[in-house]
Structure formats: structure tokens, C-alpha cells
N, C-alpha and C positions, 0 to 999 in steps of 0.2 A: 504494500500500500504506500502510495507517494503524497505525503503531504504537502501541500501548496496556500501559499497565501493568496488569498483571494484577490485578485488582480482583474480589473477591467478594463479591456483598450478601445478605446473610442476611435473610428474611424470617423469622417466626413468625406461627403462626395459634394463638391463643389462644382459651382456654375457660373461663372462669371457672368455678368450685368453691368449695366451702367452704374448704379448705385453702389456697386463694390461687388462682394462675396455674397450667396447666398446660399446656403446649407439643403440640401435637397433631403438626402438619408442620412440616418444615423445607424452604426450597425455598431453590437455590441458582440463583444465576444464570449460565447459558454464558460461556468466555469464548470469544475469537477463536481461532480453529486455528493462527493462524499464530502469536501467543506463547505455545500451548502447544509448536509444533513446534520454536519458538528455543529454548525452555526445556528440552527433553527434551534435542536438540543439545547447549545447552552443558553439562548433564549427565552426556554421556557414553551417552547413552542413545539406542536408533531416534525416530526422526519418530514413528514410528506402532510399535503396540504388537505387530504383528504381523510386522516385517521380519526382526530374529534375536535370540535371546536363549531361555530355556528352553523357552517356551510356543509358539515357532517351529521349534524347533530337538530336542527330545527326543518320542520319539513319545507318541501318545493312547493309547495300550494297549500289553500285551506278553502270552503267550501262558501258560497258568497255568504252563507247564513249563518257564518260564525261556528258552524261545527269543526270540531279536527280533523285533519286527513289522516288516512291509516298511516301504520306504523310502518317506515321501508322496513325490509326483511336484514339488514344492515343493520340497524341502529338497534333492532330486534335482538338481534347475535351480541349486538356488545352490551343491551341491557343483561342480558342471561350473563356471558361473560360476567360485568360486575357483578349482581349476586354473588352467582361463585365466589367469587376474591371475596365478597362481604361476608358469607357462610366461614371461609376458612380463617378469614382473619378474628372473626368472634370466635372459632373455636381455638385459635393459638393462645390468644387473650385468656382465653377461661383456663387454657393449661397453664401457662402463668402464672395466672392468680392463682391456682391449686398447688402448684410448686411452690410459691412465696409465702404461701399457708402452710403449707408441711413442713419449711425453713425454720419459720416462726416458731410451731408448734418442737420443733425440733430441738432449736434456742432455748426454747424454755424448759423442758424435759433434763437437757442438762446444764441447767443452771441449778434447778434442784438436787439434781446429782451431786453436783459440786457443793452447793448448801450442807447438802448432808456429810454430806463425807466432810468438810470442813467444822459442822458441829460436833462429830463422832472423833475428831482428832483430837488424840492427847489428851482422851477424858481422864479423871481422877477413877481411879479402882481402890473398892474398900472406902472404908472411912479415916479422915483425916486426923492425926496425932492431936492431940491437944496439949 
């Protein structure tokens, strides 16, 4: 993979006239897809123009009377889609929280250990001399 700074050369095609120069075309040069797609990335923005975002994601018409249009079969996939990731990410969450519970419960299990064993140390045996 060759990394390239984004670089644009402008061409003009010129025409002479009385009044001086006059610019007819402008022609730009392609750049590489891949530092376009680093550059939307760091952004904040899809790869590609079409993944999610208004012109993805809000429909192409709606009905004169204010009803909504169906749902593309596209936008349908990536509801499903998110579910899922919402399904799995409440279930990681709850394992989590049940780890950090058992941790807890763990902590304090031997903390009393230690309690005890620290009152049990070095106790007096017998009664003391007077």
C-alpha cells in the first residue's frame, strides 16, 4: 500500500480574447481511494458516501399525505444489524456487572478471613498470672 499526500493539480485550458484570458475547463486530477477513505475516517465521517448518514438513512420520497414510505430493504439490514450489536452489547455489560459482583463479593469474603485470622493471632491461652 503506497501512501500519498493528497495532492491536487489544476489544469486550465485557455482561450484567448480580446479582454485577456478566459478559462474554459477546469480539470482536476483523481486522487487514491485509499487517502480519500483515511481522510473521511479521520473525519468522523463513512468510507464511502453511501454507508449511513442522511442520504442513506432518511427515505427518497414520502406520500403527498404525510404518510411514510416503506422501509428500503437496506436501511432494513442495518436496523437488524444494530439490534444485534445492541443485544450483544447489553449482554457483555451484564457479564461485567456479574464479574465486578463476584470481585466484590470476593473482597469481602476475605477481608473477613483476614479479620479473623488477625483476631485469632496470638490469643492469651489459660488464665493470666496475677
Amino acid at each position: 500500500m503506497v501512501l500519498c499526500k493528497q495532492i491536487l493539480f489544476l489544469k486550465f485550458i485557455s482561450t484567448p480574447l480580446k479582454s485577456g484570458l478566459t478559462f474554459k475547463h477546469m480539470h482536476i486530477s483523481s486522487v487514491l481511494q485509499e487517502s480519500v477513505t483515511q481522510y473521511r475516517l479521520r473525519k468522523g465521517i463513512p468510507a464511502k458516501g453511501r454507508e449511513y448518514g442522511p442520504l442513506a438513512d432518511l427515505p427518497d420520497w414520502s406520500y403527498a399525505d404525510g404518510r411514510p414510505a416503506p422501509i428500503p430493504h437496506e436501511k432494513a439490514a442495518r436496523i437488524k444489524l444494530q439490534k444485534e450489536y445492541l443485544d450483544q452489547i447489553i449482554n457483555l455489560s451484564k457479564e461485567v456487572d456479574k464479574c465486578l459482583d463476584l470481585n466484590r463479593q470476593k473482597a469481602v469474603k476475605e477481608e473477613d478471613i483476614r479479620r479473623k485470622a488477625k483476631a485469632n493471632f496470638l490469643k492469651s491461652k489459660g488464665q493470666a498470672f496475677s
